[in-house]
PyMOL Python script that loads the backbone (N, CA, C, O; Angstrom):
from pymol import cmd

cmd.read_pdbstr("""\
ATOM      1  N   UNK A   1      82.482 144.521-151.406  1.00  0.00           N
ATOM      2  CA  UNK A   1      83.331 145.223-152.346  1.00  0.00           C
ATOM      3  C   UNK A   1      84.786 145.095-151.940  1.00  0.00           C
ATOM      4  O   UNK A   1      85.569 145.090-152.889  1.00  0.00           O
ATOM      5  N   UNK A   2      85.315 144.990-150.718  1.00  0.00           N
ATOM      6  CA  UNK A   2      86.630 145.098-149.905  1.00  0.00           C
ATOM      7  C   UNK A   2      86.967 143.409-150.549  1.00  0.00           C
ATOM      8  O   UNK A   2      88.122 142.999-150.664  1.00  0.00           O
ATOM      9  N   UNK A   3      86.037 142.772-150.831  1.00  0.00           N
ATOM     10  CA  UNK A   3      86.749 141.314-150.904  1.00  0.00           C
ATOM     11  C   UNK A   3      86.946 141.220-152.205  1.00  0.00           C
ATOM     12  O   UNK A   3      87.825 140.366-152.313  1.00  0.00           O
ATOM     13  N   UNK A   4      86.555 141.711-153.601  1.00  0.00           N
ATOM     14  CA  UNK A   4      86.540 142.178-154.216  1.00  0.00           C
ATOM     15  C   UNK A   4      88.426 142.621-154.567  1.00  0.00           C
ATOM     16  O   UNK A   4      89.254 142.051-155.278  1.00  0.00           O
ATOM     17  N   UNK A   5      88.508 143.653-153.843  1.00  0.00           N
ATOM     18  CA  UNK A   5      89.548 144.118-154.193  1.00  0.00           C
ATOM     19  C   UNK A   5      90.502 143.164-153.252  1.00  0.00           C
ATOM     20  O   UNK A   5      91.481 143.894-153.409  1.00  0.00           O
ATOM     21  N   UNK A   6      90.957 142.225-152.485  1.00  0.00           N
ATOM     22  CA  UNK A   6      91.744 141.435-152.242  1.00  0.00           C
ATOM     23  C   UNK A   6      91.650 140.600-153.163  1.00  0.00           C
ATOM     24  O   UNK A   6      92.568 139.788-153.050  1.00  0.00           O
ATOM     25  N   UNK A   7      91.063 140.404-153.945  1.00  0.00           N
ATOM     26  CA  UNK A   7      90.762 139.247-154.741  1.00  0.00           C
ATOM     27  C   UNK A   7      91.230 139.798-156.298  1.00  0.00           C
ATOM     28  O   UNK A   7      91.734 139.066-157.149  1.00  0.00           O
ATOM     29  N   UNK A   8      91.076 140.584-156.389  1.00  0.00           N
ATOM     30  CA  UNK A   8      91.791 141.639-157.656  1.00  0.00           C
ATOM     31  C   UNK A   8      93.644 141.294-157.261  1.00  0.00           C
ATOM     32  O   UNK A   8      94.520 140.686-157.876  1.00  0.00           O
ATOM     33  N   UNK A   9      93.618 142.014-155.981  1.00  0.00           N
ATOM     34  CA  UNK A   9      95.052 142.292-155.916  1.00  0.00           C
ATOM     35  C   UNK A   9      95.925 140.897-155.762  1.00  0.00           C
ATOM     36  O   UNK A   9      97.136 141.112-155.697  1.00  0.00           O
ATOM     37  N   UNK A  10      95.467 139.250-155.679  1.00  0.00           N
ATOM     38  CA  UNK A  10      95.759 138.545-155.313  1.00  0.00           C
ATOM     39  C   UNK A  10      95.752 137.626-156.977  1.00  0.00           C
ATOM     40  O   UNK A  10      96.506 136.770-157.440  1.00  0.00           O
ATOM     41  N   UNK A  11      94.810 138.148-157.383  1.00  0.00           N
ATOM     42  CA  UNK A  11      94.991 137.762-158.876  1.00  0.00           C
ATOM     43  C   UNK A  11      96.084 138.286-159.816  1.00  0.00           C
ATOM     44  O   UNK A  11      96.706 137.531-160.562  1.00  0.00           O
ATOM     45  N   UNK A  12      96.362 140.045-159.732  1.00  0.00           N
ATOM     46  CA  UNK A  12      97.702 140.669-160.193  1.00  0.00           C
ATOM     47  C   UNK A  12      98.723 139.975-159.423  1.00  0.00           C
ATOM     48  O   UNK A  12      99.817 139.900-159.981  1.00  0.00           O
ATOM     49  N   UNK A  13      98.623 139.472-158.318  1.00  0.00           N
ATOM     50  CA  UNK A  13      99.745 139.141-158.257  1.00  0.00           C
ATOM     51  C   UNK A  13     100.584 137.626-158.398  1.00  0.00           C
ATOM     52  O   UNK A  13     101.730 137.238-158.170  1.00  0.00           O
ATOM     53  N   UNK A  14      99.475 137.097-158.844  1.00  0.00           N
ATOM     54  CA  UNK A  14      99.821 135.776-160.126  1.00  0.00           C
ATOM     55  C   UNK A  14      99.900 136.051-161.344  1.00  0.00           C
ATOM     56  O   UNK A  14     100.130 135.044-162.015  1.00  0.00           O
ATOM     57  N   UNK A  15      99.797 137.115-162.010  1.00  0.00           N
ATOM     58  CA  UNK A  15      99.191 137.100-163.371  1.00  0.00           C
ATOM     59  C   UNK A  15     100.930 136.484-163.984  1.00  0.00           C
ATOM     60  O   UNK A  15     100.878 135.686-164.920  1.00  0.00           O
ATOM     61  N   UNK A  16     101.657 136.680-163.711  1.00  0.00           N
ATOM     62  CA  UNK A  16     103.319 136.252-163.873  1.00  0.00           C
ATOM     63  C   UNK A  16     103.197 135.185-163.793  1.00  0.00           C
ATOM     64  O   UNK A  16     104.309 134.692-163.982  1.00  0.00           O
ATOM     65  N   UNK A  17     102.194 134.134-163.543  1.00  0.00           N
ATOM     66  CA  UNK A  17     103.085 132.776-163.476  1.00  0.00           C
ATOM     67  C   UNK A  17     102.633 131.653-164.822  1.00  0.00           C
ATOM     68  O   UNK A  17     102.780 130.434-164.909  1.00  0.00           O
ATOM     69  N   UNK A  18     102.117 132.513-165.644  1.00  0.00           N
ATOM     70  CA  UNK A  18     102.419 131.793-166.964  1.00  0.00           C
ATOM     71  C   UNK A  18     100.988 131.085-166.865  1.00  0.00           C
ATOM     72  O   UNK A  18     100.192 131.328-165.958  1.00  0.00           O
ATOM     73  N   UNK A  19     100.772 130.247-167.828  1.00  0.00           N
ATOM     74  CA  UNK A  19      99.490 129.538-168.812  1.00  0.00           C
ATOM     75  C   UNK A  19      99.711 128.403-169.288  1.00  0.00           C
ATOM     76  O   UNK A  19      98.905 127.506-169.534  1.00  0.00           O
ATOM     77  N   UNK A  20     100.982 128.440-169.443  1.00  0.00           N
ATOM     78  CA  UNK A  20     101.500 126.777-169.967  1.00  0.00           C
ATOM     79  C   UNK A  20     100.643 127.724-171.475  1.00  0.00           C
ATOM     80  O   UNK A  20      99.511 127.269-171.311  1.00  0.00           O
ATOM     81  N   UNK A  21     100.549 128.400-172.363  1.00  0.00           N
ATOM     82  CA  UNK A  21     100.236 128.223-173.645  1.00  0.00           C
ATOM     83  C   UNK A  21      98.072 128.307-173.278  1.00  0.00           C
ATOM     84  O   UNK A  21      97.269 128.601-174.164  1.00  0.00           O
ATOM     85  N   UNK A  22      97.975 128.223-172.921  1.00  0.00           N
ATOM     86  CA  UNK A  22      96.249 127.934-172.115  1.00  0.00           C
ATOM     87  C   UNK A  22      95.671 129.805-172.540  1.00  0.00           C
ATOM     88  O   UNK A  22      96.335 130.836-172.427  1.00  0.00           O
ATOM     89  N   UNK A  23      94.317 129.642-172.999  1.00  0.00           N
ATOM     90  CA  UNK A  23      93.732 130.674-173.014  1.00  0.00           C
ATOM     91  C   UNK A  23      93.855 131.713-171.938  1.00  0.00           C
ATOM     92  O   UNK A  23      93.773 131.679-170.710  1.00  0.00           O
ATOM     93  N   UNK A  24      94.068 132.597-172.781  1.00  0.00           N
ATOM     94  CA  UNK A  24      93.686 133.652-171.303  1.00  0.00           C
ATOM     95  C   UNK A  24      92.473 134.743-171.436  1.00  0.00           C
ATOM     96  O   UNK A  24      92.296 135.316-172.511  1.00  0.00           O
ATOM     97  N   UNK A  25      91.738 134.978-170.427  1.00  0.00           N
ATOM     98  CA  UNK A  25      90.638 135.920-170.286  1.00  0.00           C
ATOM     99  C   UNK A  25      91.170 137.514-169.453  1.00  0.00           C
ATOM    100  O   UNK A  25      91.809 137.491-168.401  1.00  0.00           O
ATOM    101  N   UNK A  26      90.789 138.730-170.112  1.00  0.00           N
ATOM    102  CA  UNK A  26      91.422 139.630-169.095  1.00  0.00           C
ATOM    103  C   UNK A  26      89.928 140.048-168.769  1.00  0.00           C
ATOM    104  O   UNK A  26      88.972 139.864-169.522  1.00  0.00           O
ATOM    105  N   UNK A  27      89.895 140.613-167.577  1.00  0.00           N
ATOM    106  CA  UNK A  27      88.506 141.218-167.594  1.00  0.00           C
ATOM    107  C   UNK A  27      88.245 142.972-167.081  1.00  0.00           C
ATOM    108  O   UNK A  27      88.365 143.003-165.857  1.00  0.00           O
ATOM    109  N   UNK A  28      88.050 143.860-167.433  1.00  0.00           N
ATOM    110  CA  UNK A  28      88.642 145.233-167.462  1.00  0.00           C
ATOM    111  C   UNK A  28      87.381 145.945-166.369  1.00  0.00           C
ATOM    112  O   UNK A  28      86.194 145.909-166.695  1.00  0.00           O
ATOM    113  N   UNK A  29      87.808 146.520-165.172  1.00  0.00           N
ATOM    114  CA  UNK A  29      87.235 146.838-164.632  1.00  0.00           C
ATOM    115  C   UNK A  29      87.149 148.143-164.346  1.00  0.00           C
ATOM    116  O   UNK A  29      88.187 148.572-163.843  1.00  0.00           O
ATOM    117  N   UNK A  30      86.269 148.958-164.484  1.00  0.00           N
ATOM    118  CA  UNK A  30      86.132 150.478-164.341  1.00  0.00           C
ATOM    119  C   UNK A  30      85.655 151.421-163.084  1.00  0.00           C
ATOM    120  O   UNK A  30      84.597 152.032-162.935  1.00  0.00           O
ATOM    121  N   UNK A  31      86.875 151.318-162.182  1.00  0.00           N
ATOM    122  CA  UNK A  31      86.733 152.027-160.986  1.00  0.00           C
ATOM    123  C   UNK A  31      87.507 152.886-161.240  1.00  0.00           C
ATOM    124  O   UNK A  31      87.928 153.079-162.381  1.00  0.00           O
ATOM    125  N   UNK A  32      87.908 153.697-160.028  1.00  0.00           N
ATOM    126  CA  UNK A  32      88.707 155.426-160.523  1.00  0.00           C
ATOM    127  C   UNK A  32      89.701 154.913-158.970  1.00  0.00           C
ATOM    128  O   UNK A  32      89.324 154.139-158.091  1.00  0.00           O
ATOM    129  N   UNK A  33      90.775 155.514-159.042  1.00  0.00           N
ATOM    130  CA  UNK A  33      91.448 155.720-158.268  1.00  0.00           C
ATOM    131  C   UNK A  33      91.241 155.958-156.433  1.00  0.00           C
ATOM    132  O   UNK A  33      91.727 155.406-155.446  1.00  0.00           O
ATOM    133  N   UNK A  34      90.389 156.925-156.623  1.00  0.00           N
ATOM    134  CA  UNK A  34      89.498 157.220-155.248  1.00  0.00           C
ATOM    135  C   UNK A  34      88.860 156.150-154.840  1.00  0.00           C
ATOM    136  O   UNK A  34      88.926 155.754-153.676  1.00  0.00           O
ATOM    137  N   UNK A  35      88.043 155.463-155.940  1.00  0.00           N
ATOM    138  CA  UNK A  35      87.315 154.933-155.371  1.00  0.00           C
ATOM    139  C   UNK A  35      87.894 153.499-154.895  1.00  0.00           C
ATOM    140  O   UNK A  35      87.301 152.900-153.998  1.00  0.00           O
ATOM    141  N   UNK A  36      89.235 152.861-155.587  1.00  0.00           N
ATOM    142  CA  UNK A  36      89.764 152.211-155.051  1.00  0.00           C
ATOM    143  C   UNK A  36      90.730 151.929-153.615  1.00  0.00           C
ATOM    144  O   UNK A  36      91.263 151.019-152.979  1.00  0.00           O
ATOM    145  N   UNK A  37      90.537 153.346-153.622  1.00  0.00           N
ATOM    146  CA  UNK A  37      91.594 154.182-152.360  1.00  0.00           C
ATOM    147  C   UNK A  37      90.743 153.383-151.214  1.00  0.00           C
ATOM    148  O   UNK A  37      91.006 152.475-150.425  1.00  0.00           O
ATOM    149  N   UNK A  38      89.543 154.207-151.529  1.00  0.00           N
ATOM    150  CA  UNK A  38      88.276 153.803-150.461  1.00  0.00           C
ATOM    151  C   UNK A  38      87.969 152.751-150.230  1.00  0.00           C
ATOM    152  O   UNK A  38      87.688 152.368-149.094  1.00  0.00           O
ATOM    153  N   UNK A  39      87.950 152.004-151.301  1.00  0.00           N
ATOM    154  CA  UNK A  39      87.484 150.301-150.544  1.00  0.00           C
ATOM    155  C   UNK A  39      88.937 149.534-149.938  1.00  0.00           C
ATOM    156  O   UNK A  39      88.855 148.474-149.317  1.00  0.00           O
ATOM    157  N   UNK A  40      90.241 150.200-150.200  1.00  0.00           N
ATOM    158  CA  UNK A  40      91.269 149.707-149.539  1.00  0.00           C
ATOM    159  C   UNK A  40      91.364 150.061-148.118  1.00  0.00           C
ATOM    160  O   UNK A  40      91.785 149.420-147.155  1.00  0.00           O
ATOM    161  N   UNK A  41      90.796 151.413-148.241  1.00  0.00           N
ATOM    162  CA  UNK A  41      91.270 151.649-146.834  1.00  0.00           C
ATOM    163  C   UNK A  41      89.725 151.122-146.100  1.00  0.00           C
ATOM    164  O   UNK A  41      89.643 151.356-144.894  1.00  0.00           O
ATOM    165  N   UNK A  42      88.689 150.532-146.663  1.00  0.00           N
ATOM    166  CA  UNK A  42      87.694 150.355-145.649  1.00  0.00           C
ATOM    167  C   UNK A  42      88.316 148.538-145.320  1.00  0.00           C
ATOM    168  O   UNK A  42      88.221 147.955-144.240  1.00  0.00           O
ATOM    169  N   UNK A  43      88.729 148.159-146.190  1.00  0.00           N
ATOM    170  CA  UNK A  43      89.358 146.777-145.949  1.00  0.00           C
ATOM    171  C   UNK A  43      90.356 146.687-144.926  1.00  0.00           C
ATOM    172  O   UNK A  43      90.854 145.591-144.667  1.00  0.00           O
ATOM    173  N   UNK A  44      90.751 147.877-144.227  1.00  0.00           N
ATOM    174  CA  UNK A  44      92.172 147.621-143.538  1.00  0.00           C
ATOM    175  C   UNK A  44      91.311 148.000-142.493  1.00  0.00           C
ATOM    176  O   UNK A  44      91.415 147.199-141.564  1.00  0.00           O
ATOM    177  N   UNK A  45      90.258 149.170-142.202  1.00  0.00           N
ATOM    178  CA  UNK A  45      89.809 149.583-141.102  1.00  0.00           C
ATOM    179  C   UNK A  45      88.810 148.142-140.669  1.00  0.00           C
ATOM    180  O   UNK A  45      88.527 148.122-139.471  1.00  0.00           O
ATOM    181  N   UNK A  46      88.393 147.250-141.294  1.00  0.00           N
ATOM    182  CA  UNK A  46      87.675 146.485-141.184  1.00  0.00           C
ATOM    183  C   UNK A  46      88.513 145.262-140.351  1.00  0.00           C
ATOM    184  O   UNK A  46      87.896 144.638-139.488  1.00  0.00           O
ATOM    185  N   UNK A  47      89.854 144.955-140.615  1.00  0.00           N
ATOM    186  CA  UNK A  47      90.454 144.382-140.624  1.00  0.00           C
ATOM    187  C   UNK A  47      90.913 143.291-141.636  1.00  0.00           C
ATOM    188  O   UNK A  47      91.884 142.545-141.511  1.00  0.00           O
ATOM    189  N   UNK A  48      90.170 143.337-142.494  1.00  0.00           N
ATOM    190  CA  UNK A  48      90.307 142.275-143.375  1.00  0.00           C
ATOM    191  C   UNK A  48      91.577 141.939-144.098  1.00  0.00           C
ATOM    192  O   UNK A  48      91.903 140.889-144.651  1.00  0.00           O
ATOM    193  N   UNK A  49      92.420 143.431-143.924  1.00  0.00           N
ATOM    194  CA  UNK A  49      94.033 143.183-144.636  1.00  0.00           C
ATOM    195  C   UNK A  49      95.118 143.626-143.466  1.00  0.00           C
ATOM    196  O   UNK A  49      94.499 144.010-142.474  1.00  0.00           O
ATOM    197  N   UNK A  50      96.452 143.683-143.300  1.00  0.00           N
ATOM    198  CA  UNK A  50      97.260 144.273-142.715  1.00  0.00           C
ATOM    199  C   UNK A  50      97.740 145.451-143.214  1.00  0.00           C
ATOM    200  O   UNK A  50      97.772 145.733-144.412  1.00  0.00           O
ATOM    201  N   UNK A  51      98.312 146.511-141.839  1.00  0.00           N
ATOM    202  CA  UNK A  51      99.099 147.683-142.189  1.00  0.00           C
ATOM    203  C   UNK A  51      99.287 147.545-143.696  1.00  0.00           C
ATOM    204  O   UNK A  51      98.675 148.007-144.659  1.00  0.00           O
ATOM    205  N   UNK A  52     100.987 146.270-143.485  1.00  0.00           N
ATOM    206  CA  UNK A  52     101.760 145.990-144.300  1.00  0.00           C
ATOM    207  C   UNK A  52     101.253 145.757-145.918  1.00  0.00           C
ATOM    208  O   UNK A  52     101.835 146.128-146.938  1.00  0.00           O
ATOM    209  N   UNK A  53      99.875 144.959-145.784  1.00  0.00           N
ATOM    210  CA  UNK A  53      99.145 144.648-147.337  1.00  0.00           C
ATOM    211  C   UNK A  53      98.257 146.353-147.490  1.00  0.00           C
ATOM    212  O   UNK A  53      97.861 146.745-148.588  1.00  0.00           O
ATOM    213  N   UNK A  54      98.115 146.991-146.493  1.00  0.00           N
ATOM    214  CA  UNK A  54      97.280 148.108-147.427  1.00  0.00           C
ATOM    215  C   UNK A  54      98.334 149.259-147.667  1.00  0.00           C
ATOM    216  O   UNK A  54      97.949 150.244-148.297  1.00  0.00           O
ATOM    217  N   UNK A  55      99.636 149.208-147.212  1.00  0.00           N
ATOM    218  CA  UNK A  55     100.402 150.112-147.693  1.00  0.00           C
ATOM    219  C   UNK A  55     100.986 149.656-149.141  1.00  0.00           C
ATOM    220  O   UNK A  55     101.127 150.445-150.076  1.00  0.00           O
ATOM    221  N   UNK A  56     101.263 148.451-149.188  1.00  0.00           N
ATOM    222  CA  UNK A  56     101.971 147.587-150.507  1.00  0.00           C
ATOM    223  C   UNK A  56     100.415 148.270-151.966  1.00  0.00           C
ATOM    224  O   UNK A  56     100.455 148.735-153.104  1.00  0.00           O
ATOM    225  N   UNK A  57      99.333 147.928-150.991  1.00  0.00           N
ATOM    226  CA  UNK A  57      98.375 147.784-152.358  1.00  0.00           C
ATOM    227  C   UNK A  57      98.266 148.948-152.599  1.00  0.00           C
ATOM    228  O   UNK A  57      98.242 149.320-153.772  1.00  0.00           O
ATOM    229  N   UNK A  58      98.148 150.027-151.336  1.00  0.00           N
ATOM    230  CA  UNK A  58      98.216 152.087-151.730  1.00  0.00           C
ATOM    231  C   UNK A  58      99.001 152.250-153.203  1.00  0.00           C
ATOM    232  O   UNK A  58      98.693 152.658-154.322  1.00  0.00           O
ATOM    233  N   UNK A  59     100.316 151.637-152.489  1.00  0.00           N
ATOM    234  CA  UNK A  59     101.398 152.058-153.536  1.00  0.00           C
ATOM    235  C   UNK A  59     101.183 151.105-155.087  1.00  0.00           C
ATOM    236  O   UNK A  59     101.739 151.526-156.102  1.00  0.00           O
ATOM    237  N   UNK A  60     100.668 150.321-155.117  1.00  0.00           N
ATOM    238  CA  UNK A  60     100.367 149.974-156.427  1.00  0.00           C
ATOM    239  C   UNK A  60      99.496 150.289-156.929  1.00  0.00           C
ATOM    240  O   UNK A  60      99.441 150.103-158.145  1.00  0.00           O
ATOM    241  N   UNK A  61      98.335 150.954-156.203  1.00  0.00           N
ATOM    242  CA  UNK A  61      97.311 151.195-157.357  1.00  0.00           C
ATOM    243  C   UNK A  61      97.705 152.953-157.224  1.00  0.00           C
ATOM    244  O   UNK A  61      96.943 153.660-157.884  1.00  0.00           O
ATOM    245  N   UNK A  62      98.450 153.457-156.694  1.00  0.00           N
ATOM    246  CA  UNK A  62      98.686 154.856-157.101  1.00  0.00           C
ATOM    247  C   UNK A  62      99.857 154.961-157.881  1.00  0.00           C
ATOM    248  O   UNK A  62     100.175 156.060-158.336  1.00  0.00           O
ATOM    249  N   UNK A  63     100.655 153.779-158.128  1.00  0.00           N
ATOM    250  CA  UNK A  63     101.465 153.539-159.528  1.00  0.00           C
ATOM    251  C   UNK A  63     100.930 153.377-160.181  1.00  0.00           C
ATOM    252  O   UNK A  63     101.356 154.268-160.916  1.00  0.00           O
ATOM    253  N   UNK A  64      99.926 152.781-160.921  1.00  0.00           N
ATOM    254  CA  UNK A  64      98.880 152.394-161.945  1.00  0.00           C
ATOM    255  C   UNK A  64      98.285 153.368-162.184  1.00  0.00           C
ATOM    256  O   UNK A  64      97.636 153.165-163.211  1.00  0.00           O
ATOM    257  N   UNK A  65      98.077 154.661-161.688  1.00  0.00           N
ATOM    258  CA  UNK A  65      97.162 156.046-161.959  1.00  0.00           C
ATOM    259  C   UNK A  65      98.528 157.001-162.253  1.00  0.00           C
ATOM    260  O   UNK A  65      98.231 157.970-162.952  1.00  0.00           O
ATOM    261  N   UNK A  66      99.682 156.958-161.949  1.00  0.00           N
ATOM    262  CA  UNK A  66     100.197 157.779-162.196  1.00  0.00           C
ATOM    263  C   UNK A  66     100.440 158.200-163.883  1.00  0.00           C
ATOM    264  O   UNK A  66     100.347 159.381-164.218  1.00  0.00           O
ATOM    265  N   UNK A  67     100.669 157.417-164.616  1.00  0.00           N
ATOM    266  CA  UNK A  67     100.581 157.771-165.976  1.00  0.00           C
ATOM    267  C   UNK A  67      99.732 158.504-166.382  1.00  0.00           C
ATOM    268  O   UNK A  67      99.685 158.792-167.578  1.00  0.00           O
TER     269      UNK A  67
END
""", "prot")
cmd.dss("prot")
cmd.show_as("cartoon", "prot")
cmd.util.cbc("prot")
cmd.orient("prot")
């Protein structure tokens, strides 16, 4: 699940670089806030991300819930 969400957050953070015009697919995924909390922070205790990437990703997916 932790790879999962590197793989989410590594995809948002191309979604900016355009299509050239090319189909695009979105695909809508239904987790809750917590529960994304949780597989971030089991990804950092695991080691699988840095300090630096699980504080960056905290703060974006608790921008994305704030609305």
């Amino acid at each position: 699940m932790s790879r999962l969400i590197i793989i989410a957050l590594m995809v948002l953070s191309l979604t900016a670089c355009g299509g050239g015009g090319a189909d695009v697919q979105t695909t809508t995924h239904n987790t809750t806030m917590g529960q994304e909390l949780m597989d971030l922070n089991e990804s950092y205790k695991q080691g699988i991300i840095t300090e630096k990437e699980y504080k960056n990703a905290k703060k974006a997916i608790m921008e994305r819930y704030e609305n």
